[in-house]
N, C-alpha and C positions, 0 to 999 in steps of 0.2 A: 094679305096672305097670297102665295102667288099659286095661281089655280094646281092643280094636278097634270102630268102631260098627256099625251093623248099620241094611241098608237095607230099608225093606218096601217093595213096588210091590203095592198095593190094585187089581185089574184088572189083573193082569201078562200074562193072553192078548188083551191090546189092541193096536192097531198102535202106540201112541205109544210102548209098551215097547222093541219092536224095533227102531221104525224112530230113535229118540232117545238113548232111557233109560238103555239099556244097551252104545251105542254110546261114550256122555258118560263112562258109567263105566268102560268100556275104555281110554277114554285117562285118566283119571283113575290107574287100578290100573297102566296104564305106567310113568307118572311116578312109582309106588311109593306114592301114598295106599295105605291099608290101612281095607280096609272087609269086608263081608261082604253078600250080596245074597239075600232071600228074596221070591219073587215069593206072589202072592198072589190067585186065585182060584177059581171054583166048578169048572169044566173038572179033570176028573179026568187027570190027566199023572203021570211021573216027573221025579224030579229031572235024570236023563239024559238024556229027549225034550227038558225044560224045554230045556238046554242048548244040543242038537243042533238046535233049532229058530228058537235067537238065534244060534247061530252061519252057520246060513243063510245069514242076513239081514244079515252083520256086512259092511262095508267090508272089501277088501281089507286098508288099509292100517295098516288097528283090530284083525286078529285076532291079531296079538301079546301087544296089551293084552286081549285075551278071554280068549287060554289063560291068560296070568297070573290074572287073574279068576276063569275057570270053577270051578278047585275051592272056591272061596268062592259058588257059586252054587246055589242051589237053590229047590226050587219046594212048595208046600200047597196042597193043594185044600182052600178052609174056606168054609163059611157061617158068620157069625159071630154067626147068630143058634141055632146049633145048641152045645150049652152042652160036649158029647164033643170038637167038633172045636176049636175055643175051644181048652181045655185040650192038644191036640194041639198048635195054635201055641205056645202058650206053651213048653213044652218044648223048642221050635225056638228062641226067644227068647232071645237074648244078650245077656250080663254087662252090657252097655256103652252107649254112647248110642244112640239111636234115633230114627230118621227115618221116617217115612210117607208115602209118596206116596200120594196120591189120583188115582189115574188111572181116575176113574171123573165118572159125572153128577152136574151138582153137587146133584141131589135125592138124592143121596148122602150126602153131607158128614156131613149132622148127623146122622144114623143110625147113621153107619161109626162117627165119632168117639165117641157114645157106647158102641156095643157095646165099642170099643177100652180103654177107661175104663170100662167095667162087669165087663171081663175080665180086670184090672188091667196091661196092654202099656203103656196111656197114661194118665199121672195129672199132677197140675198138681206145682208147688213141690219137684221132685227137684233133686240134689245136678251141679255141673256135671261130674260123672265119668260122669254116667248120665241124661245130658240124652234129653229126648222129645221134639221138631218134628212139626210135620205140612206137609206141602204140597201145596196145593189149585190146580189147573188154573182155567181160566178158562172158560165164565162165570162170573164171582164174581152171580150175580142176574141178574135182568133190570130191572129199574129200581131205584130207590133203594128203596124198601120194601122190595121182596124182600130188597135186597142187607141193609138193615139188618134184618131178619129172621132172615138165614142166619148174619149174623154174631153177634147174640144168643143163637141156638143153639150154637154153638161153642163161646163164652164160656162158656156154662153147665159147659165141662167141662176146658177149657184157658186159658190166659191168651194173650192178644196177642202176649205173647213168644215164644210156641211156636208162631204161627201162621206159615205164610212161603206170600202169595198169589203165584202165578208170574206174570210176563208175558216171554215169551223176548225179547221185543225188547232189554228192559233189559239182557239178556248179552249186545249186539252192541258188538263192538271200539270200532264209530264213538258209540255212545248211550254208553258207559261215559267215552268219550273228550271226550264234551261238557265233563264237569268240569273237567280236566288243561287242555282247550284255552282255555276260559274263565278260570279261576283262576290259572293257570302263566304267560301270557304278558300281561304286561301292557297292552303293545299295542295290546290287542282292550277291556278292558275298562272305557276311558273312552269306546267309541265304544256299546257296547252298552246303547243307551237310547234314550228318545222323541225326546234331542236330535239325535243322528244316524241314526237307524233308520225309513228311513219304513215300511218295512213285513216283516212276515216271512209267508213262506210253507213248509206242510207237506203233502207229497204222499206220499199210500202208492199206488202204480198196480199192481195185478194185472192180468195177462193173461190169466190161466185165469177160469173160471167157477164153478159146485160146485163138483166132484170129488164126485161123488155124497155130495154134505150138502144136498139139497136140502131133506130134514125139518127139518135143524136150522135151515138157514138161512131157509126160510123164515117161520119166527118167532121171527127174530134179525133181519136187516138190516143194512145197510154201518154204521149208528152204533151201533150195540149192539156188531157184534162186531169194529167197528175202531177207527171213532172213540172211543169212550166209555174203549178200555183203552191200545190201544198209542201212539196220536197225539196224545192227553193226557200220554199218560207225556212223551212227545218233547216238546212243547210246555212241561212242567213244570219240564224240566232245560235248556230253550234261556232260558226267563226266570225263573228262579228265584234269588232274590240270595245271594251266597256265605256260603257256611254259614259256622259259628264255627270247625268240625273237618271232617276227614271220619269223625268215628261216623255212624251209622247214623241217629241221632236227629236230629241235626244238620241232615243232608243231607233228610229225609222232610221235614221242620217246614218247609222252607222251601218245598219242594215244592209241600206240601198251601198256603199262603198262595197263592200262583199261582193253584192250580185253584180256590179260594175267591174270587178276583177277576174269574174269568174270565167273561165273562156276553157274552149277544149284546144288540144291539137289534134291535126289528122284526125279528124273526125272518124272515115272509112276506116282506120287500126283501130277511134279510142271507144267505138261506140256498136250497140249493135242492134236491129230491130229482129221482132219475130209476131208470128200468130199460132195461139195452140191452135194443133188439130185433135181429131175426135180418139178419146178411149174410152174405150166399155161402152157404157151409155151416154157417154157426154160428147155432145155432138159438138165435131171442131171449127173453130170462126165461120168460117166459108158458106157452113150450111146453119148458121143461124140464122131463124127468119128476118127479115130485114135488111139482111147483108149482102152487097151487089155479089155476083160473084167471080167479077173480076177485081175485086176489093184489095189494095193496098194499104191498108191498114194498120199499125201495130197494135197490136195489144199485150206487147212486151217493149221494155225499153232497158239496156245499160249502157251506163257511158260513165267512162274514165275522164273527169275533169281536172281542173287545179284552181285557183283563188291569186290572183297576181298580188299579193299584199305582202309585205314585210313579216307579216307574222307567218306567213302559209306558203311561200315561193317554194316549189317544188312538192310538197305536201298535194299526193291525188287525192281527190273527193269520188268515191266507186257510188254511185247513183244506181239504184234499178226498182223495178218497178213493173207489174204484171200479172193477170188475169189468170185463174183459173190455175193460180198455184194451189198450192196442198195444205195450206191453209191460212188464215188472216191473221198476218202480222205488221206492226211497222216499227222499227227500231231503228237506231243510232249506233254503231260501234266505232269508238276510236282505240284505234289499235295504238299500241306505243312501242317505241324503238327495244330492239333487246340490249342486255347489258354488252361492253365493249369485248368481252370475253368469255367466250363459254367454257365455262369449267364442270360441268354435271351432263348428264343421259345419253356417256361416252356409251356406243352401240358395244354387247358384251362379245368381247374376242380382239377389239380391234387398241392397238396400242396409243398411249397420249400422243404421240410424235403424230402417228398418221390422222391422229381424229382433226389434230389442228391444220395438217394439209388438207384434208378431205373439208374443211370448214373455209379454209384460204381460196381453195378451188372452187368453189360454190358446188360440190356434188355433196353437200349436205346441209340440208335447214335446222339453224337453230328454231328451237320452239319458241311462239309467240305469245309468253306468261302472263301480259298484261295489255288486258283489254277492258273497256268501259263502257258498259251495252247501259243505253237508255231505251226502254220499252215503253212506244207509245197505246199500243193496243196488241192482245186483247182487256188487257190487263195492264194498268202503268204500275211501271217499276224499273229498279233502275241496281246494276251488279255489278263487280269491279273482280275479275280474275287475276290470280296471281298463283305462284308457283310454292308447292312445299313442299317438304323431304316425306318421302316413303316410308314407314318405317322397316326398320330393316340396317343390315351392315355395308348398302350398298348405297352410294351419295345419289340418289334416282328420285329425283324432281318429279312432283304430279301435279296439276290444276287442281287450285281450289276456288272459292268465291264467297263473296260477301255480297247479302244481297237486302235489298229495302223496295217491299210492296207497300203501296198506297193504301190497300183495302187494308192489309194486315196491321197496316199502322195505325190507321186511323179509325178500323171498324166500319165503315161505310164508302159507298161508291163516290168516288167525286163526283162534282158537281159536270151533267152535261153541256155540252161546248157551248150550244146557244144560248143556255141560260148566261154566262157569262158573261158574252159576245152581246146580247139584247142587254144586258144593263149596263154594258161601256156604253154602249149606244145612247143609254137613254140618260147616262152620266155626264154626257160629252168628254168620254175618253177615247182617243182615235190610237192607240198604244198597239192594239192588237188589228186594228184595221190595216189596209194596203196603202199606198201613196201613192201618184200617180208615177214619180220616177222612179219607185219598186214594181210595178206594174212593166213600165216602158222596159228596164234592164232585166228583165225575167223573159218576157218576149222577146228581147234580143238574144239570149241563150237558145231558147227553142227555136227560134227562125235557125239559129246559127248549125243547131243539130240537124232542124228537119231539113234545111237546105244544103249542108254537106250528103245527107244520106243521097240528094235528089242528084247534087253534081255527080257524087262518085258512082252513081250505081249503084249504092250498097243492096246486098240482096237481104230478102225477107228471109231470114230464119225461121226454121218451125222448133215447137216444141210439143208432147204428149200432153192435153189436158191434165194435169195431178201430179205433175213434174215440177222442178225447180224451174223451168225454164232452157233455152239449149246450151248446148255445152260452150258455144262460143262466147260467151258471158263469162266464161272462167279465165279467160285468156286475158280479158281485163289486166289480169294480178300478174305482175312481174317477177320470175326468179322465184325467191322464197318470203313473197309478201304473204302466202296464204291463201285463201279461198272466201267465197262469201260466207259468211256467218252463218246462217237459215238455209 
């Protein structure tokens, strides 16, 4: 019988332990996975404080799944540069597979993984009864050198195989859903292209600010630690052409071609940075603690991209993303081309002859009836707008919509990202994980932004705390493509 696996958490007295990690795996050991949990480091504890101190912190509705849990839970104070205590884990060390969380910095990584592989826990080429993973938190680098620096160190001790880079978005019901929804229904995917798609748009809007990461954040910014990972990912799986399978390989390969295409022009026109400043009571970037204050920062990003692919040439990708909007959303809208002729919401007074020159001239916008908003939070759900008659003796078109909630559907919240994400991991499914050349061509986009912004000078935009953001973000949309969404 081949034992049970066995989880490490590398930094297990971190908040992402409690407030995620061990939540993910409470509902996991409900459902009856059978696993076993060793948390992991320097903080001198008991296996019983270890306990007593996640179970704190646990959800109500999750400490069922804990007690089941707990007696499989336990805790090691180790340095693991210390060769006594080393030998001490080991001993703790089970028969069976092996996963490592890295919930540490990522100037961590390459250090951790070799002491791990110099103390024999982690070794490449084992048998699949006694499989060894690792999984590494994000930032995966900060630009593409590092990233491919950190990832050659790695290598040095493990294969790509055992590597699983996280990004939680990818375990959200709606982001997994993009496959099923594009693939499964036919439907959709003779419209999903350049011929009928004028443009699509991706919004990640936060309402908070820090939360006291002001160290980190400020030498990270809105495209490093949003755009560069989660909004890529999204953008990867909304225009990526259908795999042969759903393996794992399958589904990345086509991935990685997307973000390989994906390229701005003119950066300085296509793209724009900004930092709120202070209203009311919400005090503006500058003057948050921790922040230099000669700070270059952004804590807003848009940018007008395109996808060089046969399916998408010319088709813009409107990207944005930023702090201290008015309130937490992240959605998808693919806008679709209008019909070849507008025959309906002639303005009253003005004659057919002239509605059609004033439409010819571009001094009037047709309405944009059909749009396909994917809502990833706060709330996933997913709405298809379209146009209908008024009632009345006058042919006057109005927006309507179809819409499909996940809670509503299904009576219950889905399932949270980690939980997911933790038992690809411990399934050996790498489907929703990073690849290292999805990693590399996603830092090549963000270098390509952050270092156009550096050549041309672009200047820092501001915008009002509780705002959309500034107004030069609007100018993105050409003619009568319309406006952002939210």
């Amino acid at each position: 019988m081949t034992p049970p696996p066995q989880f490490f958490i590398l930094g297990a007295s971190g908040d992402l332990t409690a407030r995620k990690l061990i939540p993910a795996l409470a509902s996991l050991a409900r459902q009856g996975r059978e696993f076993s949990v060793l948390g992991l480091s320097r903080s001198p504890k008991t296996d019983e404080i270890f306990r007593a101190e996640l179970r704190a912190r646990m959800p109500d509705e999750l400490l069922d799944g804990f007690d089941t849990l707990a007696p499989r839970i336990g805790y090691q104070s180790v340095d693991l540069s210390e060769a006594g205590q080393v030998e001490a884990l080991r001993e703790r060390a089970g028969a069976g597979g092996r996963l490592f969380y890295l919930a540490l910095k990522p100037e961590l990584f390459g250090s951790t993984v070799e002491a791990l592989c110099q103390s024999g826990l982690l070794c490449r080429g084992v048998d699949e009864s006694h499989w060894q993973r690792v999984v590494v938190e994000k930032p995966f680098g900060h630009d593409l050198a590092s990233a491919r620096r950190l990832n050659a160190e790695l290598h040095k001790f493990i294969d790509e195989e055992q590597l699983y880079r996280i990004d939680h978005y990818l375990g959200k019901e709606t982001v997994q859903n993009l496959l099923g929804f594009r693939f499964h229904n036919a439907i959709f995917d003779p419209l999903w292209s350049r011929h009928h798609v004028e443009l699509v748009q991706i919004t990640v809007a936060e309402e908070l600010g820090l939360g006291g990461r002001a160290g980190y954040y400020d030498t990270t910014g809105a495209v490093r630690d949003m755009l560069q990972n989660h909004m890529l990912q999204i953008l990867a799986l909304i225009a990526m052409e259908p795999p042969a399978t759903l393996a794992a390989e399958s589904i990345r390969n086509q991935k990685v071609a997307v973000l390989r295409g994906l390229h701005l022009h003119d950066v300085g026109h296509n793209s724009v940075r900004a930092r709120y400043t202070a209203r009311g009571d919400t005090r503006g970037y500058l003057e948050e603690e921790g922040v230099a204050t000669d700070s270059m920062t952004e804590t807003y990003v848009a940018a007008r991209a395109e996808v060089a692919t046969w399916r998408w040439s010319g088709v813009p990708f409107l990207l944005r993303h930023g702090k201290r909007l008015p309130r937490k959303n992240t959605e998808v809208r693919i806008q679709f081309r209008t019909a070849p002729l507008q025959l309906f919401n002639r303005p009253e007074g003005m004659s057919e002859p002239d509605f059609r020159a004033q439409l010819e001239a571009g001094n009037l916008c047709q309405v944009r009836p059909n749009v396909l908003t994917l809502t990833l939070q706060p709330r996933e759900a997913i709405g298809l707008s379209f146009g209908v008659k008024r009632p009345g003796n006058v042919m006057q078109m109005t927006p309507a919509e179809l819409s499909f909630d996940y809670r509503d559907q299904f009576g219950e919240t889905t399932a949270p990202a980690y939980e997911r994400l933790l038992l690809d991991a411990l399934l050996g499914d790498q489907t929703l994980f990073l690849r290292s050349d999805e990693i590399d061509a996603s830092w090549r986009f963000a270098d390509e932004l952050r270092g156009g912004w550096d050549a041309a000078g672009a200047p820092m935009h501001e915008y009002a705390a509780g705002s959309w953001g500034p107004s030069a973000a609007d100018d993105l949309f050409y003619g009568c493509e319309g406006g952002w969404g939210v």
